[in-house]
C-alpha positions, -999 to +999 in steps of 0.1 A: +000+000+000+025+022+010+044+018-023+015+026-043+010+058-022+046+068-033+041+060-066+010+080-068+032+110-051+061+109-077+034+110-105+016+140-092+051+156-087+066+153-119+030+167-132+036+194-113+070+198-127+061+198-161+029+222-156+053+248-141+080+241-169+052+248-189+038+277-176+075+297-171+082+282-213+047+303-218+058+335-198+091+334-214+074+336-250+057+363-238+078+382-226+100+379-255+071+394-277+065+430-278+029+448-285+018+484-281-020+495-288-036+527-285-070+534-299-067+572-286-092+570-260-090+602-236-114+613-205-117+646-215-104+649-253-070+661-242-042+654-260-020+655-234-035+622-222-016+602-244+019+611-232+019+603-192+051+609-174+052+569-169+057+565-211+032+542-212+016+556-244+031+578-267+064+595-262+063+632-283+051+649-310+069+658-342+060+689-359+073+715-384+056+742-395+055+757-432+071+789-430+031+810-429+008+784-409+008+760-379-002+723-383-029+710-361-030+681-334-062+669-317-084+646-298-118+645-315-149+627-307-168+632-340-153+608-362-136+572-351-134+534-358-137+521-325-144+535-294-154+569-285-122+591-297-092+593-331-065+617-332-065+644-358-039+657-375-039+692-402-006+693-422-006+725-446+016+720-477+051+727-474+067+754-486+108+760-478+101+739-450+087+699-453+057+700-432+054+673-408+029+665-376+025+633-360+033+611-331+059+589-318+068+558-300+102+553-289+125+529-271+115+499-296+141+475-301+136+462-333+159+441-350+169+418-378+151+383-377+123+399-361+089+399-378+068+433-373+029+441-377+017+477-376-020+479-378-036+512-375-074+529-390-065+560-413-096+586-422-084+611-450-108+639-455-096+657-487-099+658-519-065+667-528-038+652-544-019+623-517+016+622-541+043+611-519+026+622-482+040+595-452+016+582-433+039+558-407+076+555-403+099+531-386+134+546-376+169+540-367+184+574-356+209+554-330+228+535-363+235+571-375+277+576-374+280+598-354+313+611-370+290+623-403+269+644-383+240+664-403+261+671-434+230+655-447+205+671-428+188+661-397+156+645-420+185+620-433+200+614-397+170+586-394+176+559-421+141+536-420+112+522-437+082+542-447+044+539-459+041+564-485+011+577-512+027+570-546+021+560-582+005+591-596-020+599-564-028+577-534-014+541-540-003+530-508+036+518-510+066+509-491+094+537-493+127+524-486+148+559-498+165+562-468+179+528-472+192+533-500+166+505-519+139+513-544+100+520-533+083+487-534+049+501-550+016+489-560-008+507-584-039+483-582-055+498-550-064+532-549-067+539-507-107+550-499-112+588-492-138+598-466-142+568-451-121+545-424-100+523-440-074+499-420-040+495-429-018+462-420+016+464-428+041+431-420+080+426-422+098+401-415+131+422-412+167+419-426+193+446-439+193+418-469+170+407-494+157+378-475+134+400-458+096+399-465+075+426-472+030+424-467+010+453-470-029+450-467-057+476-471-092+470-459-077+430-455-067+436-492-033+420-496-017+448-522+022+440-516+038+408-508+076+409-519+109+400-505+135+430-498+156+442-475+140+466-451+171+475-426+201+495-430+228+472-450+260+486-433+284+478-465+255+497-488+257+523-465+296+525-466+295+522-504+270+552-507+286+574-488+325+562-504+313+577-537+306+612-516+343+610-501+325+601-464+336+575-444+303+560-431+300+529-402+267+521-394+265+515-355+258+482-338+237+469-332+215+477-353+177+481-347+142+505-350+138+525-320+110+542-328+077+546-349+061+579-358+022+578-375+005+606-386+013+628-416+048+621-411+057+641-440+035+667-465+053+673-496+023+674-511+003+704-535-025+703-511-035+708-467-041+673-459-070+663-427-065+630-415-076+611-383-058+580-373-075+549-350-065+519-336-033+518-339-010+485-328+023+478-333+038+440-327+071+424-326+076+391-328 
């Protein structure tokens, strides 16, 4: 009997055992995954809501002005996807200065290997022409050297990935410029004016051509193409060699930081656009 009761011990033990190996193998996944939502919900429509002192939301705003207006930043209640508030965001055209005002995330560590989703509800309420305005980009500004300084200009200090309006009007594409690799574009879908419309954008990332590339619109898959989509330190070197600039991309290498809004307005045309919903996973 009594050996029976022992047996009956060790088997309840080692189930034990493996529950908690299980449970700590669980926890360890995720912890090792990253996610950030924000659907822009406020108590009182102010803005200042989403950037608490704890950085548990948002961490600044970017904005530059055209040289004869200010661009606008809002909490609104009248228009959303979900919930009860979207952020709004005015960019006038820009003029000797590129207009920009959105908001950003930092301290991401986003690197090579990793596979990224950014979902997020976009609301464009114009008629103009969309050619070439940024709606969400993910940026390295710690792989800058720091022995080049600005002799490019602080919008080049940044290098990233970049969702961009192109191919004649309001295509929805991938910019890579500041990578030094061609825009991967699509002129099939038009993006919807005056209506939500939800965005999905997936990498898979790598500073070589191994990496993957998805965009979706309204669950339409538009893109789907392999390319790199990090800084490639030896283009980097090369590029800036044939501009007599020594050029080391720092290590490691990874995106700290994603900025959504109208990120950038070279457009012809004031742009209105609210943003919902917005979620950002690594994997």
């Amino acid at each position: 009997m009594k050996k029976h009761q022992y047996s009956f011990f060790v088997l309840i033990l080692i189930a034990l055992v493996s529950c908690n190996k299980d449970e700590n193998d669980t926890e360890r996944t995720l912890t090792e995954n990253f996610i950030f939502q924000d659907g822009f919900e406020t108590e009182n429509n102010f803005l200042d809501e989403l950037f608490p002192s704890n950085g548990s939301r948002w961490s600044t705003i970017q904005q530059t002005n055209p040289s004869n207006a200010t661009n606008e930043i809002s909490i609104i209640n009248s228009e959303f996807s979900e919930g009860q508030n979207a952020i709004r965001f005015f960019a006038y055209r820009s003029d000797s200065q590129l207009s920009k005002i959105d908001i950003e995330k930092n301290g991401l560590n986003i690197k090579e290997g990793d596979k990224v989703t950014i979902k997020a509800d976009f609301y464009i309420n114009s008629n103009e022409s969309l050619e070439n305005l940024l709606l969400i980009d993910l940026e390295c500004c710690s792989c800058w050297d720091p022995g080049v300084g600005d002799n490019f200009g602080s919008e080049n200090q940044c290098p990233g990935v970049r969702l961009i309006m192109s191919g004649g009007n309001d295509y929805l594409s991938i910019e890579r410029g500041k990578i030094s690799a061609a825009t991967l574009q699509q002129t099939n879908f038009s993006f919807p004016r005056k209506q939500w419309v939800s965005v999905e954008w997936e990498m898979t990332m790598s500073a070589n051509e191994n990496g993957l590339n998805r965009l979706l619109i309204n669950g339409t898959q538009v893109l789907n193409e392999p390319g790199m989509n990090m800084p490639n330190a030896d283009i980097f070197r090369d590029v800036f060699l044939n501009e007599g600039i020594n050029f080391t991309l720092q290590e490691p290498t990874f995106y700290e930081r994603v900025q959504i809004g109208a990120t950038a307005n070279p457009t012809a045309g004031n742009i209105e656009l609210f943003v919902d919903n917005f979620s950002i996973e690594v994997e």
